[in-house]
C-alpha positions as CSV (number, residue, x, y, z in Angstrom):
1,X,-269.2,9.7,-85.0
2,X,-267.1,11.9,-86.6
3,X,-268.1,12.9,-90.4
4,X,-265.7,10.9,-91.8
5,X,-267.0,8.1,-90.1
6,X,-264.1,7.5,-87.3
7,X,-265.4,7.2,-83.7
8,X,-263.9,9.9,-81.9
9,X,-260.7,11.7,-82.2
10,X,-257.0,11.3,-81.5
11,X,-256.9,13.7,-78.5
12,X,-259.8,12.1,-76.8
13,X,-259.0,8.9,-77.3
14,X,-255.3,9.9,-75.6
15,X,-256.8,11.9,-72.9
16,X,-259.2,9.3,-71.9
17,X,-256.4,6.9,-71.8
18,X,-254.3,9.4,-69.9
19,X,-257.0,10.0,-67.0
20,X,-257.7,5.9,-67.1
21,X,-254.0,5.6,-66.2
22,X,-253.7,8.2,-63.8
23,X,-256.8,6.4,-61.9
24,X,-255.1,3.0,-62.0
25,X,-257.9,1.9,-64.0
26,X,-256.7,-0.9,-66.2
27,X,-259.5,-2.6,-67.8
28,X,-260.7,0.9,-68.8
29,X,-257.1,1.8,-70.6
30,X,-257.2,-1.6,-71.7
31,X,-260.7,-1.0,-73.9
32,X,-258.8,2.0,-75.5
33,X,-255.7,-0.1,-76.4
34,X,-255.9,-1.8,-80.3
35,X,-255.9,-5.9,-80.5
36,X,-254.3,-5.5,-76.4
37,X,-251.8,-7.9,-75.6
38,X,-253.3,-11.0,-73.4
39,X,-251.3,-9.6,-70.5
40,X,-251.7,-6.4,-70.7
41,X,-253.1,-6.2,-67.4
42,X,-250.6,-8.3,-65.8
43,X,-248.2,-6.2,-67.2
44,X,-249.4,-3.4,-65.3
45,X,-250.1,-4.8,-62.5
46,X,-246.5,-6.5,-61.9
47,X,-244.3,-3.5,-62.8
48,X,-246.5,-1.5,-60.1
49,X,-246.2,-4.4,-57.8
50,X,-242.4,-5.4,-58.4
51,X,-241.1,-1.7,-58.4
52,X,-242.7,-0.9,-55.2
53,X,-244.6,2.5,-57.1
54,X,-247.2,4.2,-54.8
55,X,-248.8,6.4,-57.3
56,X,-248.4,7.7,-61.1
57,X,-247.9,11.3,-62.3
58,X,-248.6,11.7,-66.2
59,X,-248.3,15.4,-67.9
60,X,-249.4,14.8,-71.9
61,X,-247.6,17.2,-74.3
62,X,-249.1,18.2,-77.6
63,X,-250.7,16.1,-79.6
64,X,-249.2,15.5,-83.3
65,X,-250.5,14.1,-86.2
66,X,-248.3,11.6,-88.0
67,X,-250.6,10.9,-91.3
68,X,-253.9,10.9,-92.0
69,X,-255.0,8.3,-89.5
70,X,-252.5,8.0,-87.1
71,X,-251.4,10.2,-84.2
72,X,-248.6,10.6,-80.9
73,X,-248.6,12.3,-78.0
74,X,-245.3,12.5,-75.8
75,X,-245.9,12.9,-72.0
76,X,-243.6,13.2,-69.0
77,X,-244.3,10.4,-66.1
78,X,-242.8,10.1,-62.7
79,X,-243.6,7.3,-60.7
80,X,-243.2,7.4,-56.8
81,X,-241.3,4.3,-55.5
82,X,-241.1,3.1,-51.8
83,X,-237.2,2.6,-51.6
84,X,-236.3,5.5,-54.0
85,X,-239.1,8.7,-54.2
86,X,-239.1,10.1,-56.8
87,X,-238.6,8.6,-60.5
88,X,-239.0,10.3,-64.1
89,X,-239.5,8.9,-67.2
90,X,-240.2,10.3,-71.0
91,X,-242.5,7.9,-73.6
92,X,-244.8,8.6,-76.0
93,X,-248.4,7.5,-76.6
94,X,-249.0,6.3,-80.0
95,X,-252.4,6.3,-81.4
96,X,-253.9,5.4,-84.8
97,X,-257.3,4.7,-86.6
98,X,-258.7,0.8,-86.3
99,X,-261.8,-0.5,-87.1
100,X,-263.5,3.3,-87.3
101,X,-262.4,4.1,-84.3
102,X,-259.4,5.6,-82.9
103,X,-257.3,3.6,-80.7
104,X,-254.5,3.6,-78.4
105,X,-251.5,1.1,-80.6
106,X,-249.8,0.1,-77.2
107,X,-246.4,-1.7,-76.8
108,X,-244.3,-2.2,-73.1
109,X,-242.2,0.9,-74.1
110,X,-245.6,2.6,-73.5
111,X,-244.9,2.0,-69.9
112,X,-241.4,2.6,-70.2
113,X,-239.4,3.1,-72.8
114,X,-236.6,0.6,-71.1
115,X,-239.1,-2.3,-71.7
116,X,-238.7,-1.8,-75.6
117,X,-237.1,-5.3,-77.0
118,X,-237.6,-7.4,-74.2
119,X,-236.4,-5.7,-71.7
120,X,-237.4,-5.5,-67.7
121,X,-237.2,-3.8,-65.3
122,X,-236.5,-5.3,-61.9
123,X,-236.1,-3.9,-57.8
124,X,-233.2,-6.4,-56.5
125,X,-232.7,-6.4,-53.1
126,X,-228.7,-6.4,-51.7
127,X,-227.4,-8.1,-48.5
128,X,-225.3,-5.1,-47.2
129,X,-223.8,-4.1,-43.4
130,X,-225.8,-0.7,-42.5
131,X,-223.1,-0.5,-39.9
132,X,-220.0,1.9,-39.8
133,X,-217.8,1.1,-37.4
134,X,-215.4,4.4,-36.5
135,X,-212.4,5.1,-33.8
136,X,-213.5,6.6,-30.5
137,X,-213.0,9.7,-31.7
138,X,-215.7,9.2,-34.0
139,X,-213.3,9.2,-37.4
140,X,-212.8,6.8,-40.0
141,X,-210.7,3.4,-39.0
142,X,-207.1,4.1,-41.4
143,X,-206.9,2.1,-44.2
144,X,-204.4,-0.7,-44.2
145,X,-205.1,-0.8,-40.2
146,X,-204.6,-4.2,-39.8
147,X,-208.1,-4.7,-38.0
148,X,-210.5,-5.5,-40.9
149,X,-211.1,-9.1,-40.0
150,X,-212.0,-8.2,-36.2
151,X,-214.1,-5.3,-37.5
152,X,-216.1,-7.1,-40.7
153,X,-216.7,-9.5,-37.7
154,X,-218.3,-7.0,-35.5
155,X,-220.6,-5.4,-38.6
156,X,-223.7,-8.2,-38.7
157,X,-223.5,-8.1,-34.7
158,X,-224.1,-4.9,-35.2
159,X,-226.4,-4.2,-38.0
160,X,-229.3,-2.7,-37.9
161,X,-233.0,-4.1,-39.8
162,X,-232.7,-2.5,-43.3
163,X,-231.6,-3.5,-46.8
164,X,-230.1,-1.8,-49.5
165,X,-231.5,-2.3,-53.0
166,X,-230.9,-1.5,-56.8
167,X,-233.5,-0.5,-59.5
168,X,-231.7,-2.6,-62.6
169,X,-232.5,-2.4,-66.1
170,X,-232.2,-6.0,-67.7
171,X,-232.3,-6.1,-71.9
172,X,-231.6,-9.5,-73.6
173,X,-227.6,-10.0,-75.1
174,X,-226.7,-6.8,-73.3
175,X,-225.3,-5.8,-70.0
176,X,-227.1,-5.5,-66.9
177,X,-227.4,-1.4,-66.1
178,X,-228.0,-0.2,-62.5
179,X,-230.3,2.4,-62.7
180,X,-230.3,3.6,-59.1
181,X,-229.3,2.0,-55.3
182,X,-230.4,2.8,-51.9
183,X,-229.1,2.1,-49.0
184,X,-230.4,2.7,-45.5
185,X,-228.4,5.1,-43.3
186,X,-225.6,3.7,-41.8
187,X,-226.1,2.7,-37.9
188,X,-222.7,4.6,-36.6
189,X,-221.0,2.5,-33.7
190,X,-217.8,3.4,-32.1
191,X,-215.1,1.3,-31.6
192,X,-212.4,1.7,-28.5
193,X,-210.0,2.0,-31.1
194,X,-208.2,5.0,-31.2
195,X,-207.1,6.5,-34.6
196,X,-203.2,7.4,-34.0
197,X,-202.9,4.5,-31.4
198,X,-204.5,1.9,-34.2
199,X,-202.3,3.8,-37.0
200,X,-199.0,3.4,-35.5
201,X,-199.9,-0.2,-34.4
202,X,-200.1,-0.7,-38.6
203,X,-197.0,1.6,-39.7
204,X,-195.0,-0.7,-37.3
205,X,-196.2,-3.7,-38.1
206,X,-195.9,-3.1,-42.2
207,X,-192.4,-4.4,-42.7
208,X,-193.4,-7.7,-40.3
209,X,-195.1,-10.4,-41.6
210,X,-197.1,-12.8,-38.9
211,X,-197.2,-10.1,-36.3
212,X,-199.8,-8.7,-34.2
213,X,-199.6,-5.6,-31.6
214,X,-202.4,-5.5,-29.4
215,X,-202.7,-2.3,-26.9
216,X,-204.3,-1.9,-24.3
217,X,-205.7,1.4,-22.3
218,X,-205.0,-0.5,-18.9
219,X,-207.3,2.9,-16.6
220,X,-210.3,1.5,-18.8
221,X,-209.6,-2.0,-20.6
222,X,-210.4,-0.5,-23.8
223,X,-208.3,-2.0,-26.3
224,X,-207.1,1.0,-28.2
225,X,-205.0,-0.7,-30.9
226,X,-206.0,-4.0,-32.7
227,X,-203.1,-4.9,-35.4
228,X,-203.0,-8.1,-36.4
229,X,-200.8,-9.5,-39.7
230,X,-200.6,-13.1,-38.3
231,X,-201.0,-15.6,-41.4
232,X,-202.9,-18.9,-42.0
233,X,-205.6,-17.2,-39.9
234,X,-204.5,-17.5,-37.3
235,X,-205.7,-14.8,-34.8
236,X,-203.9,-12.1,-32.0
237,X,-207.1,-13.0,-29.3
238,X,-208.1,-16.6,-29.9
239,X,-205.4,-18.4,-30.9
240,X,-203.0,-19.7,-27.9
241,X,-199.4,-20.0,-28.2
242,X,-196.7,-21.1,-26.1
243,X,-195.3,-17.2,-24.2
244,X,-191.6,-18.0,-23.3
245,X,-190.3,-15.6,-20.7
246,X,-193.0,-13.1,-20.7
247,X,-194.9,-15.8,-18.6
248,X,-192.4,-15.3,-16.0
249,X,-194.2,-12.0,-15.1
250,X,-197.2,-14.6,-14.0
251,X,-194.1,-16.8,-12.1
252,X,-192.8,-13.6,-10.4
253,X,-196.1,-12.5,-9.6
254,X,-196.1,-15.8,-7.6
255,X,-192.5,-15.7,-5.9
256,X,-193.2,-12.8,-4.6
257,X,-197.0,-13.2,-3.3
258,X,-194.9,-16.8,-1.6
259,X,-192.4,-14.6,0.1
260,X,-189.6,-14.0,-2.1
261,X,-188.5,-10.2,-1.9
262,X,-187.5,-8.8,-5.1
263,X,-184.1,-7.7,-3.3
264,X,-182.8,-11.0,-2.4
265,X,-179.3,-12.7,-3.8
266,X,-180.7,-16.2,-6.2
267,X,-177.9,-18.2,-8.0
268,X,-178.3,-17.6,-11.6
269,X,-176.3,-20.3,-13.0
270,X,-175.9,-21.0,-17.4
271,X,-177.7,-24.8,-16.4
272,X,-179.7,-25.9,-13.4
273,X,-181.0,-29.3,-13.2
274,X,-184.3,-29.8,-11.5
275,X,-183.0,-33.0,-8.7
276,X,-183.7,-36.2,-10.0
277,X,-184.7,-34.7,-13.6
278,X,-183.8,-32.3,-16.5
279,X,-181.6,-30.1,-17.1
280,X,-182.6,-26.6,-18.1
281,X,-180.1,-23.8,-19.6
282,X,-180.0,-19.8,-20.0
283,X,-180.1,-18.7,-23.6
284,X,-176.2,-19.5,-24.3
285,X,-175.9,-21.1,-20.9
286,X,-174.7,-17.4,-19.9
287,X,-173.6,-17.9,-16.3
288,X,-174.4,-15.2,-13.9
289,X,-173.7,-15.9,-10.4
290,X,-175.8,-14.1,-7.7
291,X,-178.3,-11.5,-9.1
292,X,-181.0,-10.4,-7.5
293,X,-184.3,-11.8,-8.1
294,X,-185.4,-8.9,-10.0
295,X,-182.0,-8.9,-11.7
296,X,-182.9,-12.5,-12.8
297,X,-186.4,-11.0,-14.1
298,X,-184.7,-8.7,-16.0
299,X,-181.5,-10.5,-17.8
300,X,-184.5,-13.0,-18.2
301,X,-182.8,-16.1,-16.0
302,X,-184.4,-19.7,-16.9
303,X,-182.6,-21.2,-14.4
304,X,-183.0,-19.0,-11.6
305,X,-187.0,-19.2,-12.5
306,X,-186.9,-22.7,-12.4
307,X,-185.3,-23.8,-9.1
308,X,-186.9,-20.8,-7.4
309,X,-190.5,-22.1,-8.5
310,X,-190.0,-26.0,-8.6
311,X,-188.4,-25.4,-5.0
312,X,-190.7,-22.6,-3.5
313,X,-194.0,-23.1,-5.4
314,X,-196.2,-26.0,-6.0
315,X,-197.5,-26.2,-10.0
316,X,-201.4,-25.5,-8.3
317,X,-199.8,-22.2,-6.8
318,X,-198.5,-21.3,-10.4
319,X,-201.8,-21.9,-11.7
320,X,-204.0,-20.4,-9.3
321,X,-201.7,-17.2,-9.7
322,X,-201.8,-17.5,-13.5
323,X,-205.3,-17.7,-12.9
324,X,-205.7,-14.5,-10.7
325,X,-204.1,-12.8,-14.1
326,X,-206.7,-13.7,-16.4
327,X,-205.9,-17.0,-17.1
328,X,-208.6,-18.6,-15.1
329,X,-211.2,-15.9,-16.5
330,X,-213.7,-15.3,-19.6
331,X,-212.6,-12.3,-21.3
332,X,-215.5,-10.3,-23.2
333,X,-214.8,-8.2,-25.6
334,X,-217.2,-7.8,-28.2
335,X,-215.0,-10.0,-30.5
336,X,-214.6,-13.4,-28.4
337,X,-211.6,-13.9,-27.0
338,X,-209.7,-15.9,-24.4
339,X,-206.5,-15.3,-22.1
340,X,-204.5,-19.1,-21.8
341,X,-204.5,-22.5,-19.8
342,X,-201.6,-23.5,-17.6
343,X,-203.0,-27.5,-17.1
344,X,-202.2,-29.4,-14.2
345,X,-199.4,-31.4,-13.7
346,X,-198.0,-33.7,-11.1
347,X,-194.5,-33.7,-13.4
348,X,-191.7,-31.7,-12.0
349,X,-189.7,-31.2,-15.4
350,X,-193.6,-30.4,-16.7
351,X,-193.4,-27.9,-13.9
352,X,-190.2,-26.2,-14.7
353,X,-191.1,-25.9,-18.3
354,X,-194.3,-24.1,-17.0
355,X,-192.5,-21.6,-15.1
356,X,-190.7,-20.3,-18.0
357,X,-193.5,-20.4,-20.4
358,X,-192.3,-23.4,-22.1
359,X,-194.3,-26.1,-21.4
360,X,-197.8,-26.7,-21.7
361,X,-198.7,-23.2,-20.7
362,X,-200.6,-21.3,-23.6
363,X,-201.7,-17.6,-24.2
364,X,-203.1,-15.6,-26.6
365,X,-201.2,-12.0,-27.5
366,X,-204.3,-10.4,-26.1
367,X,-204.2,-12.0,-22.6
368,X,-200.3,-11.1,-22.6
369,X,-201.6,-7.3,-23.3
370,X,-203.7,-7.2,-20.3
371,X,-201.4,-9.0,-17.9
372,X,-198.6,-6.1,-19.0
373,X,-202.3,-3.3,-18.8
374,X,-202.9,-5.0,-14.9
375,X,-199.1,-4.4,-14.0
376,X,-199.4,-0.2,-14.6
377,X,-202.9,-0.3,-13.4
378,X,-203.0,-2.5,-10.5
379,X,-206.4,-3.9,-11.5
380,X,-207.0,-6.9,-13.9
381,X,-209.6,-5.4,-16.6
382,X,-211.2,-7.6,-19.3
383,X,-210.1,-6.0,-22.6
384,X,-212.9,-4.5,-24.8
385,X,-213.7,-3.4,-28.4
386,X,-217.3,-2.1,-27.9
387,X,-219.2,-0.1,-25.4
388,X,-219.4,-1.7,-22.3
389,X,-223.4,-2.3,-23.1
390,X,-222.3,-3.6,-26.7
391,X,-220.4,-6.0,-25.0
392,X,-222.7,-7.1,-23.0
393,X,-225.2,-7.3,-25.6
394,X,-222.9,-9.5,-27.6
395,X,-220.4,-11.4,-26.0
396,X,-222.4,-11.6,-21.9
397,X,-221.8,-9.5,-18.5
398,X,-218.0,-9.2,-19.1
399,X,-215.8,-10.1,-15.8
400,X,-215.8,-7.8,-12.9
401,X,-212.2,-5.2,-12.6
402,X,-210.2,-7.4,-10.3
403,X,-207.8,-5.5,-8.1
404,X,-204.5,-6.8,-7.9
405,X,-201.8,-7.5,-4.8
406,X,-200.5,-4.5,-4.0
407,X,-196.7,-5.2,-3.0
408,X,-197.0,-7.8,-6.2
409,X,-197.5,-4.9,-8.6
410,X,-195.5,-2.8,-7.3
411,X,-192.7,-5.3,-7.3
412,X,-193.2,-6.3,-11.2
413,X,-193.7,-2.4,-12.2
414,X,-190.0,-2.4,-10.3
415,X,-188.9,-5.6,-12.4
416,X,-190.1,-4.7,-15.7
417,X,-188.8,-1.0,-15.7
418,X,-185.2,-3.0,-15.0
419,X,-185.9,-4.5,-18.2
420,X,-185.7,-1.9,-20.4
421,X,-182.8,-0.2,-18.1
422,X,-180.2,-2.6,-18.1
423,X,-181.9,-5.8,-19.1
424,X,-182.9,-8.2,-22.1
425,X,-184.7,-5.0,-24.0
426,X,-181.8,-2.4,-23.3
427,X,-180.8,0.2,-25.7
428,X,-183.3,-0.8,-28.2
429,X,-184.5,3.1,-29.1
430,X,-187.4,2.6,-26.9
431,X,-188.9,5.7,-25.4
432,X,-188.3,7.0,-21.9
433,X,-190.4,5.5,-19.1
434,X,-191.4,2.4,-20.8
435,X,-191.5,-0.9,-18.8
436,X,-191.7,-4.4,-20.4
437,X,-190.4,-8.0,-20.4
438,X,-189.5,-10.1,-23.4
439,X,-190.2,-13.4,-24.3
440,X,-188.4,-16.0,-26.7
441,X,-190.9,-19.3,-27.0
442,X,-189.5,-22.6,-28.7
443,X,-191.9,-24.4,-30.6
444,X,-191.6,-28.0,-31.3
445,X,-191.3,-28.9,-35.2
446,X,-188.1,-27.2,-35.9
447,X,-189.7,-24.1,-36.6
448,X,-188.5,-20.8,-35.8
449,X,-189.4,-19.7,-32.3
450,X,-192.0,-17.0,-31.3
451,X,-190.6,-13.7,-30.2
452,X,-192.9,-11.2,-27.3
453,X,-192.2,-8.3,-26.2
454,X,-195.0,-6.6,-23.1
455,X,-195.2,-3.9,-21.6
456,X,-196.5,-0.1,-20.8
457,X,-196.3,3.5,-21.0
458,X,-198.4,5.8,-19.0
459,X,-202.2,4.6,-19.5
460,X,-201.1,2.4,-22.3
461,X,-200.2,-1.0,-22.2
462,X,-199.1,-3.5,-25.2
463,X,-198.0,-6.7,-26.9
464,X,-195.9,-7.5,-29.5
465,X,-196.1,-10.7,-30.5
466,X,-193.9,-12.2,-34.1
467,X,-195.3,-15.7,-34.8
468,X,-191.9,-17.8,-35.4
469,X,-189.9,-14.4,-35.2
470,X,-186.6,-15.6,-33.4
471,X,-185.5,-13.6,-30.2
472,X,-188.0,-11.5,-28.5
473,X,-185.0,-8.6,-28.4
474,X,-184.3,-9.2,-32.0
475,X,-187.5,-9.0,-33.6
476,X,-190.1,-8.0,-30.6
477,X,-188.9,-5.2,-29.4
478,X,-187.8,-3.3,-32.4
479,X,-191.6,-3.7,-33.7
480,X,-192.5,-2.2,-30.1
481,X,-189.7,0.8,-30.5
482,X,-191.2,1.8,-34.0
483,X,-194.9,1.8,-32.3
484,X,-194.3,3.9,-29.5
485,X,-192.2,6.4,-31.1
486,X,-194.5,6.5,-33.8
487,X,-197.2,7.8,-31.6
C-alpha cells in the first residue's frame, strides 16, 4: 500500500487491465473495474461474439493524471473481424481512486467509443447476387439493354455460397451509419450475348414501345441479342402469340417437302373461299393472278397459301412440319422458354386459318428467331443464353441440332431473299444480303394487330416482333432496318 494509503497506482492498475484484456480474461478485468455493471461480462462477450472478432490488439499511450485521485490513459485498439480484417479504434481508459484502491471507472465507450449513449454496434448480414453476368466478350452488359429482366433472372441460378454484410453503428433518435460492407467476389459468368449485337438490339428498339428483337447466331444457337420492351410483362420467349404470315415459312416448308416446286404458276386471287366454307382475303383483296409459288411467299398471298395447303396438305402434315421447326420441341436456354403449339383440328376453315398464322397457331418471338436462324443454317438449334454446361445445369440436356431438309432450305433461303427484293419488305433501307418474311397477325378484341418481321444476315439471324404494332412492313421492318445498320 502506497504511503498515502491507496492500494496501488494508476499505471498498474491500467496495465493490469490492459494485459487482462489482451488475454480475453474477463472476470480478471472485471475485478479491476469500480461498482462493474451486472453485465459487464456479457457485454464482452456479445460484442466479440456478434462482430465476429478473432483477437484484440491494445497499444496504451501515456498515462495522465487528471487530479489528485483520478487518472486516463488513451490507447489504440484494432480488432480483427472474420468478414472485414482489420479494424481500428481510439478510446481512453479512465481510472480513479475508490475505496483506497485504484480502479478502472468503466463505461461501454470503454469498448468503443460508438457505444457511448446507448449505442450498438451490430454485423448485419445482406441478401445480395455474388454473380456478374457479362457479354461473351467478357465486358459489361450496356445499360438500358433491354435484357435486365432475363438477366436478374439468371443471377440466383447462378450465384455462388457467400453473403455480403455491413458493420452498422446504431445510436438511439439518430440515423443508422454504415460503418463498413463486404461482399464476396463476384462469380463472373458469361452470357452469349454479344455487346454491339445486344446494343443495337436496344438503340432500335428505344423509340418502340411493346417490342422485342431477339437474334440469333444460327452456326451456334447462341442467342446473341435479347431486347425485350414488351409491357404488362409479358415476355419475348414464353409468351405465345398469334405469327400472321411469318408462319407461312412453316406452311412453305411443307408445300414444298409435299411436292410443290417453288417455280410453279398458283392463282393468287384478292379472295379464295375454302369449298363448302369461308372466305379468306389478301390484305386489300389485292388480286394477283398467276405468281409463282415463291412469288406468293414473297407478296405474302393468303389466298394462294390457303387453297394450296387445305387442298395439298392435311392439318397433321402442317403440324408435324411445324413441329420439325421447333414447334414440337423443348427449347433450353438457360432462361425457360418455349417455341408454339399448332393444335389439331378436323375443321377446314380452322385449317386455313392455321396456314396463314391466324388461327389457333401460337409462337413465341423466340421460336420465330430460330425458325428464320434454321433457314441460313440448315440445322434446327435450340437457342441459348448460357454455356452449353450452364444450360444444362439449369434448364436439362437441351435438344439435340436437328438437320433440316436440304431442297426445303434451300427453297425458303430462295423465298425469303425474294422478300426483301421485290416483296412485302422492299425498299425499306435494309442492308444488302438480308433475307426475311413479314408477318401481320389480327388479334381478336379490336386491338391493333401484331406486326413480325424474320430473318438473317450471314451467321445472324433475328425477330422483330411489335405487340399490337399494325403492318409488319410498317412497323416491323423499320425496327429491323435500324438494327442491322446499326451494327
Amino acid at each position: 500500500m502506497a504511503s498515502n494509503g491507496v492500494k496501488g497506482s494508476a499505471a498498474q492498475t491500467a496495465a493490469a487491465y490492459f494485459d487482462a484484456w489482451r488475454k480475453g480474461d474477463v472476470p480478471r478485468m472485471e475485478r479491476l473495474v469500480y461498482q462493474p455493471p451486472r453485465d459487464f461480462a456479457a457485454q464482452h462477450y456479445r460484442l466479440t461474439e456478434n462482430l465476429h472478432v478473432s483477437s484484440i490488439q491494445l497499444t496504451p499511450g501515456r498515462l495522465k493524471s487528471v487530479g489528485e485521485e483520478a487518472a486516463e490513459v488513451p490507447f489504440a485498439g484494432v480488432r480483427q473481424l472474420d468478414e472485414f480484417g482489420a479494424w481500428p479504434f481510439d478510446s481512453t481508459l479512465r481510472l480513479g481512486v475508490r475505496d483506497r484502491a485504484w480502479k478502472v471507472l468503466w463505461a461501454p465507450e470503454t469498448l468503443h467509443p460508438l457505444l457511448k449513449d446507448g449505442g450498438t454496434l451490430e454485423l448485419d448480414e445482406i441478401d445480395v447476387s455474388a454473380t456478374e453476368l457479362v457479354t461473351r466478350e467478357g465486358d459489361r452488359i450496356p445499360n438500358d439493354s433491354y435484357a435486365d429482366s432475363y438477366l436478374n433472372q439468371l443471377k440466383p441460378e447462378l450465384a455462388q455460397a457467400g453473403h455480403a454484410w455491413e458493420l452498422v453503428s446504431k445510436v438511439p433518435g439518430q440515423p443508422v451509419r454504415q460503418l463498413m460492407t463486404h461482399q464476396p467476389k463476384a462469380n463472373v459468368e458469361r452470357t452469349t450475348l454479344s455487346r454491339n449485337v445486344q446494343a443495337a438490339a436496344a438503340r432500335a428498339l428505344d423509340a418502340a414501345e411493346d417490342s422485342t428483337i431477339i437474334a440469333i447466331r444460327p452456326s451456334t444457337g447462341e442467342i446473341v441479342a435479347l431486347a425485350d420492351r414488351l409491357k404488362d410483362n409479358y415476355s419475348a420467349v414464353r409468351d405465345v402469340f398469334p405469327p400472321g404470315s411469318v408462319f407461312k415459312t412453316i406452311t412453305a416448308a411443307a408445300l414444298i417437302k409435299n411436292g410443290l416446286d417453288p417455280a410453279a404458276q398458283v392463282p393468287c386471287p384478292g379472295t379464295y373461299t375454302i369449298p363448302f366454307n369461308r372466305p379468306f382475303d389478301n390484305d386489300g383483296k389485292v388480286d394477283r393472278g398467276l405468281v409463282s409459288f415463291a412469288d406468293a411467299y414473297a407478296y405474302s398471298c393468303n389466298t394462294t397459301f390457303v387453297e394450296q395447303a387445305t387442298t395439298r396438305l392435311t392439318a397433321d402434315q402442317l403440324r408435324q412440319t411445324a413441329d420439325e421447326w421447333g414447334f414440337g420441341r423443348p427449347i433450353a436456354t438457360g432462361i425457360g422458354g418455349t417455341c408454339g403449339t399448332m393444335p389439331d383440328t378436323d375443321d377446314p376453315n380452322m385449317f386455313g386459318a392455321d396456314a396463314i398464322g391466324q388461327g389457333q397457331v401460337v409462337t413465341t418471338p423466340l421460336c420465330m428467331a430460330a425458325v428464320a436462324a434454321a433457314v441460313q443454317s440448315g440445322t434446327w438449334r435450340s437457342p441459348r443464353l448460357l454455356s452449353e454446361a450452364q444450360v444444362r445445369r439449369i434448364d436439362g440436356t437441351p435438344y439435340k441440332d436437328v438437320p433440316m431438309d436440304g431442297q426445303v432450305v434451300a427453297a425458303l433461303r430462295d423465298m425469303m431473299a425474294a422478300v426483301v427484293d421485290h416483296g412485302t419488305a422492299r425498299d425499306m433501307g435494309l442492308p444488302e444480303g438480308v433475307a426475311g418474311k413479314t408477318g401481320t397477325a389480327e388479334v381478336d378484341g379490336g386491338e391493333g394487330s401484331h406486326a413480325w418481321f424474320i430473318g438473317y444476315r450471314d451467321d445472324l439471324a433475328f425477330c422483330v416482333f411489335v405487340r399490337h404494332g399494325g403492318s409488319g412492313r410498317q412497323a416491323a421492318v423499320p425496327i429491323a432496318a435500324r438494327f442491322l445498320n446499326g451494327l
